[in-house]
C-alpha positions as CSV (number, residue, x, y, z in Angstrom):
1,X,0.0,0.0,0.0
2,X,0.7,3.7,0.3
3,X,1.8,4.3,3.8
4,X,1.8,8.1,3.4
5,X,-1.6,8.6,1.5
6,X,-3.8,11.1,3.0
7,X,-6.4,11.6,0.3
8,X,-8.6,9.4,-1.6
9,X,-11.4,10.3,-3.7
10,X,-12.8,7.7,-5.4
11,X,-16.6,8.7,-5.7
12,X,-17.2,8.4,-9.3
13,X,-15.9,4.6,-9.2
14,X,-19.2,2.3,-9.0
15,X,-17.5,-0.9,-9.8
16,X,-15.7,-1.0,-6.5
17,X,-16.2,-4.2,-4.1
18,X,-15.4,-1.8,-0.8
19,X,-16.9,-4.6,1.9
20,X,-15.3,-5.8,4.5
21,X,-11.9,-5.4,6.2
22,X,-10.6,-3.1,2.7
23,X,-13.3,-0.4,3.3
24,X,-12.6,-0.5,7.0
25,X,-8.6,-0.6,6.3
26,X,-9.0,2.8,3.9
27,X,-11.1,4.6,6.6
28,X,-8.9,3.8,9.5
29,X,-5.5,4.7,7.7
30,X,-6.2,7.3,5.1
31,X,-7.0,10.6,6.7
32,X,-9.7,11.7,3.9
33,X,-11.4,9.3,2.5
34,X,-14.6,9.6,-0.4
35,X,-16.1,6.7,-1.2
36,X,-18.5,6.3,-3.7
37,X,-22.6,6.6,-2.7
38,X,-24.4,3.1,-3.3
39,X,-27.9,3.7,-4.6
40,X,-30.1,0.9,-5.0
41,X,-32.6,1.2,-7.8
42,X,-35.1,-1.3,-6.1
43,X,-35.3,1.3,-3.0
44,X,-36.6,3.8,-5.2
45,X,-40.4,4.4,-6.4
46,X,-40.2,5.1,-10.4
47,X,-43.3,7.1,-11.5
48,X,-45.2,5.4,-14.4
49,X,-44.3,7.9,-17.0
50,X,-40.8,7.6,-16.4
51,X,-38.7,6.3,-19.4
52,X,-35.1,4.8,-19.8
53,X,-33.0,4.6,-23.0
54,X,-33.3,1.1,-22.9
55,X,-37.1,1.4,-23.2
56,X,-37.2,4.0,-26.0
57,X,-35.2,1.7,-28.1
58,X,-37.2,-1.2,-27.8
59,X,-40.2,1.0,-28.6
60,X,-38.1,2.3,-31.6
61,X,-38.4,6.1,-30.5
62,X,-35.2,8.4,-30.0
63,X,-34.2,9.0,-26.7
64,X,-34.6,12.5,-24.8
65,X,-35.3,12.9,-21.2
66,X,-36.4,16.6,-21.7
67,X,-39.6,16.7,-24.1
């Protein structure tokens, strides 16, 4: 490891396995330490007219969030 690390940002990495003894390692020895937010898609209440890109191309439309 880095023994003299003092910063880590590493918010915009969502691929990240951070359970366990490595997340706990990082917050104990690095002095500033931003670890990404885990949002689960099942904990949240879509509305009904709410559209992905995935569903406008199986319903052959283009894709824009902002009609």
């Amino acid at each position: 490891g880095c023994p003299l690390l003092e910063t880590l940002d590493i918010r915009r990495c969502y691929n990240l396995d951070l359970s366990g003894s490595l997340r706990k390692r990082c917050l104990e020895q690095i002095k500033d330490v931003q670890l990404p937010i885990q949002y689960h898609s099942e904990e949240y209440e879509y509305g009904d007219d709410y559209a992905t890109y995935h569903d406008s191309l199986i319903d052959g439309e283009s894709y824009y969030p902002y009609d």
